[in-house]
C-alpha positions as CSV (number, residue, x, y, z in Angstrom):
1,X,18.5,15.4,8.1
2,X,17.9,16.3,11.6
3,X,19.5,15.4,14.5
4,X,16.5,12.7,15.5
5,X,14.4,12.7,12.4
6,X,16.8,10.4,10.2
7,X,15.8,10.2,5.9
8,X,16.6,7.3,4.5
9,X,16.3,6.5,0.7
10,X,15.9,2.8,-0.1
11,X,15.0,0.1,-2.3
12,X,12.8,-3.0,-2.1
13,X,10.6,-5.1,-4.0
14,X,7.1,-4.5,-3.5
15,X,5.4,-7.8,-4.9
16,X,7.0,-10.9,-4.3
17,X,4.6,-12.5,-7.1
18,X,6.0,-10.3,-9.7
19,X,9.8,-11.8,-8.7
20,X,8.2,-15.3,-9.1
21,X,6.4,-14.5,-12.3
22,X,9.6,-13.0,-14.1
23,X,12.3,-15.0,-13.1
24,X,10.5,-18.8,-12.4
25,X,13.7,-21.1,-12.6
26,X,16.4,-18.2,-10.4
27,X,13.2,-18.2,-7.9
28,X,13.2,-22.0,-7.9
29,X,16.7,-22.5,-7.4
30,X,16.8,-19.9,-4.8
31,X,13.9,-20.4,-2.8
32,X,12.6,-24.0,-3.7
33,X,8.9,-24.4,-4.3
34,X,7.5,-22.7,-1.0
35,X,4.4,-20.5,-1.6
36,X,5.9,-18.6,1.4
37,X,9.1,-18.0,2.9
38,X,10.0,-19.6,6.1
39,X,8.8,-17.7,9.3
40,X,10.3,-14.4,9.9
41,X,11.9,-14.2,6.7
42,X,12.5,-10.9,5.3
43,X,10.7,-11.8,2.0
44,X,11.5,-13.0,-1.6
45,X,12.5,-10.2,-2.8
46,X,14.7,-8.9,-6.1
47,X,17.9,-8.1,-4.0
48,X,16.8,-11.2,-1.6
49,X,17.0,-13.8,-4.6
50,X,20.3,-11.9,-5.6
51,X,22.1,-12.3,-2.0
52,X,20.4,-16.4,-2.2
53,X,21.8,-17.4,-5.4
54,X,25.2,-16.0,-4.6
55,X,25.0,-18.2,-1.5
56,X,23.7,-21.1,-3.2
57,X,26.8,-20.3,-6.2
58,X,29.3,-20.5,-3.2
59,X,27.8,-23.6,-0.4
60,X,25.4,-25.3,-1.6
61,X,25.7,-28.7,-3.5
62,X,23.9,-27.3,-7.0
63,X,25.0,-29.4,-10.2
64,X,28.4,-28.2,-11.5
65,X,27.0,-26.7,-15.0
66,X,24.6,-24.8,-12.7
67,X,27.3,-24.2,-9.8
68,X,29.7,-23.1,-13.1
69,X,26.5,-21.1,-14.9
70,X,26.0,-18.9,-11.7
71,X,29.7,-18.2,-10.7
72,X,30.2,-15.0,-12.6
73,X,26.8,-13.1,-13.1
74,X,26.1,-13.3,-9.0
75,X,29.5,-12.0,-8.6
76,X,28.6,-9.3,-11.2
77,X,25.2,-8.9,-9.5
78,X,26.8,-8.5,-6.1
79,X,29.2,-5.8,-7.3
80,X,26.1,-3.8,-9.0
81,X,24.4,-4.4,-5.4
82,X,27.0,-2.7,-3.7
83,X,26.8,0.4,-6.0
84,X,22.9,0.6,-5.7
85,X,23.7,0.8,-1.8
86,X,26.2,3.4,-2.0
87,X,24.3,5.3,-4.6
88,X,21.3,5.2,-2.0
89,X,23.8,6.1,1.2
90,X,24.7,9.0,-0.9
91,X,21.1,10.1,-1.5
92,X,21.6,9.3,-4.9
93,X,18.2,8.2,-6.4
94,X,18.3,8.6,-10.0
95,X,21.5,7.0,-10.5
96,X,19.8,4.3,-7.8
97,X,16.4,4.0,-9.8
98,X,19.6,3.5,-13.3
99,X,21.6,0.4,-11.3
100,X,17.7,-0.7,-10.4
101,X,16.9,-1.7,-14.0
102,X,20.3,-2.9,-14.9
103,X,19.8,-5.3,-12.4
104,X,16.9,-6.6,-13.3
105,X,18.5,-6.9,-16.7
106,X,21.3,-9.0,-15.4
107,X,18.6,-11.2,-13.8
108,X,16.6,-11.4,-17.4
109,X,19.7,-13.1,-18.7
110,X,20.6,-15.3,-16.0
111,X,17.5,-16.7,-16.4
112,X,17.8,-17.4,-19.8
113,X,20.7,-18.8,-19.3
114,X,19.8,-21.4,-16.2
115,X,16.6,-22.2,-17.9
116,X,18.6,-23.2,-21.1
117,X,20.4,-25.7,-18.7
118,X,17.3,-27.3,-17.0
């Protein structure tokens, strides 16, 4: 890394759609039924719709089985969060890409798991 030229390695979600497609009821709950998010938004993304259903788990007035169903796995998906960010300060993409799909596993069960209480 240079002393101007900075390198960054990060992650984001590249389609939005895909995010709706595989996880329809965490997306609902998160984001409502918007096509698109509201105006300057920084998108609908995988780590987006993790960050809005911990918020929603903590403030906002969701049914208690719900409130009760969320409680632990955004916890755990906030810890696993933290190490892809520190795995990706560190210039660490393969254990990155690793934490990448075990989050998107976590999501594949809390989905099962809210849509088995809708």
């Amino acid at each position: 890394m240079g002393r101007i030229l900075q390198i960054r390695v990060m992650a984001y979600t590249y389609s939005e759609e895909d995010v709706r497609k595989r996880w329809p009821e965490l997306f609902k709950l998160a984001f409502g039924k918007e096509k698109e998010g509201p105006a300057g938004s920084r998108g609908r993304g995988v780590l987006e719709l993790a960050q809005v259903l911990e918020d929603k788990q903590k403030f906002a007035d969701l049914e208690d089985g719900i409130k009760e169903a969320l409680k632990e796995p955004v916890e755990d998906l906030h810890q696993e969060i933290l190490r892809l960010e520190s795995n990706l300060a560190e210039r660490n993409p393969q254990e990155a890409d690793k934490i990448s799909y075990e989050l998107e596993d976590m999501l594949d069960g809390l989905e099962r798991k809210i849509s088995s209480l809708l």
